[in-house]
C-alpha distance (Angstrom), angle and dihedral (degrees) to the residues before:
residue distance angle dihedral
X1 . . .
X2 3.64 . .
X3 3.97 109.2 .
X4 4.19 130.1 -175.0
X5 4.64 104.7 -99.0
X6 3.44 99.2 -83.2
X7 3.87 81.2 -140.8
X8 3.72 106.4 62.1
X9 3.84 128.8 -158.0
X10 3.62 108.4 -118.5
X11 3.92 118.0 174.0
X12 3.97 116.2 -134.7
X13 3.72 114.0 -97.0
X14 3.77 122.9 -77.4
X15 3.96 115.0 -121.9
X16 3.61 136.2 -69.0
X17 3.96 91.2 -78.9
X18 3.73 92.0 45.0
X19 3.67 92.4 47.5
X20 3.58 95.3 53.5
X21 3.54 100.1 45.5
X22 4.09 91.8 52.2
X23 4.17 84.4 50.2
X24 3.74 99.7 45.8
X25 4.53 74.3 44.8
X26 3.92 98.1 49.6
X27 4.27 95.8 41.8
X28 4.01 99.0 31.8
X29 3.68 74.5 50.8
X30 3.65 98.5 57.9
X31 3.65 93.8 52.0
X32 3.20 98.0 50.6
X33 4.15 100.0 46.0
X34 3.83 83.3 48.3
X35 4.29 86.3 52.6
X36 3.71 90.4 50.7
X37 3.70 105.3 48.1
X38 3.56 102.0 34.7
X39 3.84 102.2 94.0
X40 3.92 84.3 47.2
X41 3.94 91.1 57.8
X42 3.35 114.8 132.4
X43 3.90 98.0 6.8
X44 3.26 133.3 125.4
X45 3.74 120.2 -122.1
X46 3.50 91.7 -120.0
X47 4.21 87.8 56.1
X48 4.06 82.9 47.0
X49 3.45 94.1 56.2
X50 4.03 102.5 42.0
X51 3.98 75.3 48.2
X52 3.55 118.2 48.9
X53 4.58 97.2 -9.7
X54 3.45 82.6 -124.3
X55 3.62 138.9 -25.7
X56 3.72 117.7 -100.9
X57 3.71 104.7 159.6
X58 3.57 138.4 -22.4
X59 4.19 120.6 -17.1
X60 3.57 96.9 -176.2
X61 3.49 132.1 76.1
X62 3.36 107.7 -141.0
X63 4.05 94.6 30.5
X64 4.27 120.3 -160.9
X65 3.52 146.4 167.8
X66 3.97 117.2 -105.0
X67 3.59 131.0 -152.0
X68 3.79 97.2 -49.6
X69 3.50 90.2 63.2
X70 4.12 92.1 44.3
X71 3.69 93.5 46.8
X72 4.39 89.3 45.6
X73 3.77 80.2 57.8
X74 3.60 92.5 50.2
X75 3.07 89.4 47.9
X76 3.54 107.9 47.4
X77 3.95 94.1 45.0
X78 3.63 81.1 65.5
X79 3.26 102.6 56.3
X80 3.54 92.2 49.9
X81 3.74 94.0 57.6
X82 3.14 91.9 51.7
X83 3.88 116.2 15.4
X84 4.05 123.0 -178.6
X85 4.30 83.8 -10.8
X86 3.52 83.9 73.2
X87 4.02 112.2 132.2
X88 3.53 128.6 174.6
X89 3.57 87.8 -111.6
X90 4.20 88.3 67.8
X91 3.77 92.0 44.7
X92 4.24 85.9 50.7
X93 3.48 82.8 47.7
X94 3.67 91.2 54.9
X95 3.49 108.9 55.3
X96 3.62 98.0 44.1
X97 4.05 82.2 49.9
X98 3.88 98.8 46.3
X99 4.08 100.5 21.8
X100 3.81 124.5 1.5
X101 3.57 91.0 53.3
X102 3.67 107.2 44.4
X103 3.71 135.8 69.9
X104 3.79 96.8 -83.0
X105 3.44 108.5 -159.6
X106 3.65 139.6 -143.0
X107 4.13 86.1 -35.8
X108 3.42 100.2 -151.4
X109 3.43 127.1 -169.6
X110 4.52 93.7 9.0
X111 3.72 117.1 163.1
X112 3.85 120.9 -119.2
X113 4.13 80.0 -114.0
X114 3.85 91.4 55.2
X115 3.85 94.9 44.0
X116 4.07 92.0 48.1
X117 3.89 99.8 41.5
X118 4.72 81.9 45.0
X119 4.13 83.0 57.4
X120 3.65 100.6 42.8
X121 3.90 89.0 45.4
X122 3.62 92.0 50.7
X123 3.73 91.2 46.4
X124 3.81 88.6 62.2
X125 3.79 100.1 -99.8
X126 3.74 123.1 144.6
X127 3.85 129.1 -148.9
X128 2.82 120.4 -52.0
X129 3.42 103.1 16.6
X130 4.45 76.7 49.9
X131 3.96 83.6 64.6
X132 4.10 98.1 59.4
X133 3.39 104.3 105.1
X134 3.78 140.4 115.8
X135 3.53 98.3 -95.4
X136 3.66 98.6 41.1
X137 3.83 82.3 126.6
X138 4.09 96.2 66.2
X139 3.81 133.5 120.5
X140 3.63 83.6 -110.4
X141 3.96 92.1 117.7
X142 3.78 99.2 28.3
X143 3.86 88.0 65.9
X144 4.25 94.0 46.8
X145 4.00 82.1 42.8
X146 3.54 100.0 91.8
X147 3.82 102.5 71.3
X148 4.29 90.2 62.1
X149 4.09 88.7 59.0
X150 3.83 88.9 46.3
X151 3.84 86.5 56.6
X152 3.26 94.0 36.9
X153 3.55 105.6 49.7
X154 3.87 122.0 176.4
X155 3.88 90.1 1.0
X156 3.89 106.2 88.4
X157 3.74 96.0 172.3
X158 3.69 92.8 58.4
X159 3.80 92.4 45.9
X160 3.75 82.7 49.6
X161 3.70 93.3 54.6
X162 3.87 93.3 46.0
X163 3.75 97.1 57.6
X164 3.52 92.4 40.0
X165 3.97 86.6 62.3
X166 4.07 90.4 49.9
X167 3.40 95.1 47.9
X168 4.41 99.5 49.8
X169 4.05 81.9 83.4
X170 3.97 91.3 56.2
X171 3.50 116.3 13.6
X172 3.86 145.4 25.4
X173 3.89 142.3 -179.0
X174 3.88 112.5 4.4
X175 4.30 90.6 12.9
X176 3.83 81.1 52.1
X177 3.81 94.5 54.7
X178 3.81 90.9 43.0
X179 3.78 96.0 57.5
X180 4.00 90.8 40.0
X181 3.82 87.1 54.5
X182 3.73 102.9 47.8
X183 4.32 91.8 42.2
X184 3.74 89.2 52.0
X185 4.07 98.2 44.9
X186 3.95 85.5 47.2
X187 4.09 87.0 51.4
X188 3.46 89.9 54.0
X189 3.31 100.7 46.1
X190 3.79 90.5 49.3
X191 3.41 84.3 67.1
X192 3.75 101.9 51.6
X193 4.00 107.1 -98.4
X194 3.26 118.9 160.8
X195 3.73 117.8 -120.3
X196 3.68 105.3 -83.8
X197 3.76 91.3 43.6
X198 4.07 89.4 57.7
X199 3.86 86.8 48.2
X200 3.55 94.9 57.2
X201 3.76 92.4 36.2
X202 3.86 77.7 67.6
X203 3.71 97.5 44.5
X204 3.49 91.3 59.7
X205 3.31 108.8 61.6
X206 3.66 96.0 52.2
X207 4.05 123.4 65.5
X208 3.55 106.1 -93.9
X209 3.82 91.7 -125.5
X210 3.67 100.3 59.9
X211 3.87 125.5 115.7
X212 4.14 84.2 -119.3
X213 3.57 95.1 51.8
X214 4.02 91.5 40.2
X215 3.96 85.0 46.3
X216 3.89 100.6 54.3
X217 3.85 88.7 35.6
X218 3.91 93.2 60.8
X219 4.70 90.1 41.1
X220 3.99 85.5 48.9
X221 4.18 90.2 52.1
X222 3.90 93.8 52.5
X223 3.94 95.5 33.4
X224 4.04 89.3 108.1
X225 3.68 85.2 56.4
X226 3.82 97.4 62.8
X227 3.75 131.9 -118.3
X228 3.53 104.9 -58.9
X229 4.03 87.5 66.7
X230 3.68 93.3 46.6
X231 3.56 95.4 48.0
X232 3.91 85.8 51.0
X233 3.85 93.5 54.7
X234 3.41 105.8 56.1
X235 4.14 108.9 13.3
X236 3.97 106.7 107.9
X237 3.51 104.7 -134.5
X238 4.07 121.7 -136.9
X239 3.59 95.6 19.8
X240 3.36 117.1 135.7
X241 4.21 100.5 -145.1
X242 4.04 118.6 59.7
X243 3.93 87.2 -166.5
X244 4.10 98.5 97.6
X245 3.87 113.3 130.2
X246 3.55 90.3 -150.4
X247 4.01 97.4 57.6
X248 3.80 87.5 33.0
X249 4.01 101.5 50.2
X250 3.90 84.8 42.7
X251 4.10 92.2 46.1
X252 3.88 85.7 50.6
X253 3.63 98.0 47.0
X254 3.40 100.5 40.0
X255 3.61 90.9 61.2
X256 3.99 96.5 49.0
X257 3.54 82.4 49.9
X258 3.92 90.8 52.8
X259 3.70 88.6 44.4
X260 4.03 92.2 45.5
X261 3.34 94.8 -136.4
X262 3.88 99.4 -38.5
X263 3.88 116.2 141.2
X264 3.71 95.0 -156.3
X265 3.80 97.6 44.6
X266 4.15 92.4 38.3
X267 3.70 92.6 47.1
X268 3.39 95.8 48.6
X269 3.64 94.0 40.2
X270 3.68 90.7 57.3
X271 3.87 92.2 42.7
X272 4.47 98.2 58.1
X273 3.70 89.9 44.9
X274 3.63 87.3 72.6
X275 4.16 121.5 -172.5
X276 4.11 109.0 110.5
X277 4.14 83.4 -0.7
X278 3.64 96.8 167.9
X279 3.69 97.2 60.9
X280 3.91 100.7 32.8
X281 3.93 86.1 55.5
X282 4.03 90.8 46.7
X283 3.79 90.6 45.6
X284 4.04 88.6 47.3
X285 3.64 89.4 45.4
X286 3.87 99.4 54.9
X287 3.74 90.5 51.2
X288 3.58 93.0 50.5
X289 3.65 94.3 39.7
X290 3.49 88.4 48.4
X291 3.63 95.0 42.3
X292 4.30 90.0 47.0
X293 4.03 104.5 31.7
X294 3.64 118.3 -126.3
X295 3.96 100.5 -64.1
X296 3.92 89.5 77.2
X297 3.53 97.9 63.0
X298 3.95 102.0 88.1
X299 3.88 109.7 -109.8
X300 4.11 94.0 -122.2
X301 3.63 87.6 58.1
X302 4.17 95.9 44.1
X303 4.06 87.4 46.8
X304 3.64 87.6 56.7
X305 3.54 98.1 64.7
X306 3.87 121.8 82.2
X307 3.93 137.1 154.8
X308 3.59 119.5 -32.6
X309 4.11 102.4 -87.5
X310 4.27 89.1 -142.2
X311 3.69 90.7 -121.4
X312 3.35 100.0 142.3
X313 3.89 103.6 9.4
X314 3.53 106.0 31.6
X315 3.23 99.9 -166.6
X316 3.66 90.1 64.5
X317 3.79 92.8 63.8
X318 3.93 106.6 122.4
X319 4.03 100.4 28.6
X320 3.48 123.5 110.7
X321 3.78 125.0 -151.2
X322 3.75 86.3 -128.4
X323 3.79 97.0 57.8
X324 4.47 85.4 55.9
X325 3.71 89.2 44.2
X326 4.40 84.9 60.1
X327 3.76 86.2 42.4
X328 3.29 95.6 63.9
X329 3.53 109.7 39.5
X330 3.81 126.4 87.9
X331 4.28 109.0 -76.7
X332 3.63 132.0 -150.2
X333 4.06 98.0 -47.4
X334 3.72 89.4 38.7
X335 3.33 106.4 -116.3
X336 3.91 131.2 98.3
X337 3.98 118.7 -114.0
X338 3.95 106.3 -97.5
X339 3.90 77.7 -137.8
X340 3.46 101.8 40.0
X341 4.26 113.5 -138.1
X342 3.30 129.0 -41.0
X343 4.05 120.2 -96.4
X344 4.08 91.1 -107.7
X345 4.02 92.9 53.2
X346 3.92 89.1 59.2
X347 3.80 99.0 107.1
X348 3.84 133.2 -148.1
X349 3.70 117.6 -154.4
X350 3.83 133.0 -164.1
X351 38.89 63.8 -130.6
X352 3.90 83.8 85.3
X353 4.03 134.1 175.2
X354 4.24 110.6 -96.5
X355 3.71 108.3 -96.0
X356 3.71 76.2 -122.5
X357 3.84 94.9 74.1
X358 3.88 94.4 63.0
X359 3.79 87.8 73.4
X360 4.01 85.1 58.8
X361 4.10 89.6 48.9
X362 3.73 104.2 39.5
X363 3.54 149.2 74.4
X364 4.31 102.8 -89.6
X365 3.84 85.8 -152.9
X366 3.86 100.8 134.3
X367 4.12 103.4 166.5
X368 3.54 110.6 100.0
X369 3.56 115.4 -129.4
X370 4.14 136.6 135.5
């Protein structure tokens, strides 16, 4: 069976300018893949089509990101407190600090993941123990994952091993492997892979025999063949949730593998498949973003995105995904903080490989199954 290198290539980061560009690319990215497939969450693309024909930009009129944005925020101004210190005891910390312990809000638009790891945590549990719940498996981390490759850029493993650490309070197994997968494609593609590379930058960071990397295996193989393929390879058919990392990661790369890179075409992709739409499209979108920079996302899309309105995480109200993307890139001398920034500086403010030649280096498995 003919498998991706489990050792991918992965050039060393570009400069400071580069860098920043790719980050302000891969979170911008986030939000705005989140904006777009939001009101097709949970649909079918049948119901997309008799709805919209098919979704080319924005179908809302006042267009925003949703909790995947809010928790990637979270997220991210966590890592730069604390950067590659960060312990599960600091990410505990965290969400009793900025969620658990505050007055929460209408909560909008919260995961089955968030809600189990908020009552464990209030219960007095600790990571991992936080983490046991039934829908430990979720996209949960996969769609906060994004921020860890930004920091980490062109060094998957470590992006791995970050996000790995932030998600022991909420998630384990298969949510584990979903997170790991997205950070480490974003890493690569921070540091200008081409496509295949950030695909196997993903494989390898999560055992070869799990349902995720089975999952995003079988999307990448059928990528040249367009979106109605990949969403037959990997959706799960008859169950109820759309929320699985492993169908969701594989959903979201198989369409920036069908888009080779592209953020329009990935994006979009991700967005008329349907199922968890919101955070396949966000997912797609940081790997493209991070993969194109910030000039390829269109400007009417960009403009659309503004501070974080708080609607699910309060606390988040105010931050803008651009403002994490500059606190995790490389400053003045270069060179991230070992620490990240202090809790006061965290501000508030008003030529790639065919798509074809995955089905060459992949698994051709196409039935969907754990």
């Amino acid at each position: 069976m003919a498998s991706i290198a489990c050792n991918p290539s992965v050039p060393a980061p570009g400069d400071t300018a580069e860098l920043r560009e790719r980050a302000r690319g891969a979170l911008l990215g986030l939000a705005v893949g989140d904006a777009l497939g939001a009101p097709a969450e949970n649909m079918k693309p049948s119901e997309i089509r008799a709805r919209w024909g098919r979704v080319t930009g924005f179908v809302t009129d006042n267009p925003s990101g949703t909790d995947d944005t809010e928790y990637a925020i979270f997220s991210g101004l966590l890592l730069a407190r604390h950067g590659s210190a960060l312990t599960p005891a600091h990410v505990e910390t965290a969400w009793h600090e900025w969620i658990a312990d505050r007055a929460e809000g209408p909560f909008r638009g919260a995961g089955f993941s968030e809600r189990g790891t908020l009552e464990n945590l209030r219960r007095g549990l600790a990571a991992p123990i936080s983490a046991q719940h039934r829908h430990a498996w979720s996209d949960g981390l996969a769609m906060r994952a994004a921020p860890f490759g930004v920091f980490a850029a062109g060094r998957p493993a470590e992006a791995a091993r970050l996000v790995a650490i932030d998600g022991s309070v909420s998630h384990d197994g298969e949510g584990i492997y979903g997170g790991q997968a997205v950070a480490a494609g974003v890493a690569a593609a921070m540091a200008g892979a081409p496509t295949i590379a950030v695909v196997a930058s993903a494989l390898a960071v999560v055992p070869d025999d799990s349902w995720t990397a089975r999952s995003l295996r079988r999307a990448v193989a059928v990528a040249h063949r367009g979106e109605r393929a990949v969403r037959s390879a990997v959706v799960i058919g008859g169950y109820p949730w759309t929320d699985l990392a492993p169908e969701a990661v594989a959903l979201a790369f198989g369409a920036y593998a069908a888009a080779d890179g592209d953020f329009v075409q990935a994006v979009l992709t991700a967005v008329n498949m349907g199922r968890d739409a919101d955070t396949t499209a966000a997912v797609a979108g940081a790997l493209a973003g991070a993969t194109q920079g910030e000039p390829a996302i269109p400007t009417e899309w960009a403009s659309a995105i503004g501070p974080a309105r708080g609607s699910c995480l309060p606390s988040m109200a105010g931050h803008h995904v651009l403002d994490v993307a500059e606190l995790l890139t490389p400053g003045e001398g270069g060179k991230w903080g070992a620490g990240g920034c202090a809790p006061s500086e965290l501000p508030a403010r008003g030529e790639a490989p065919s798509p074809h030649s995955f089905a060459l280096l992949t698994d051709t498995e196409t039935e969907a199954r754990p």
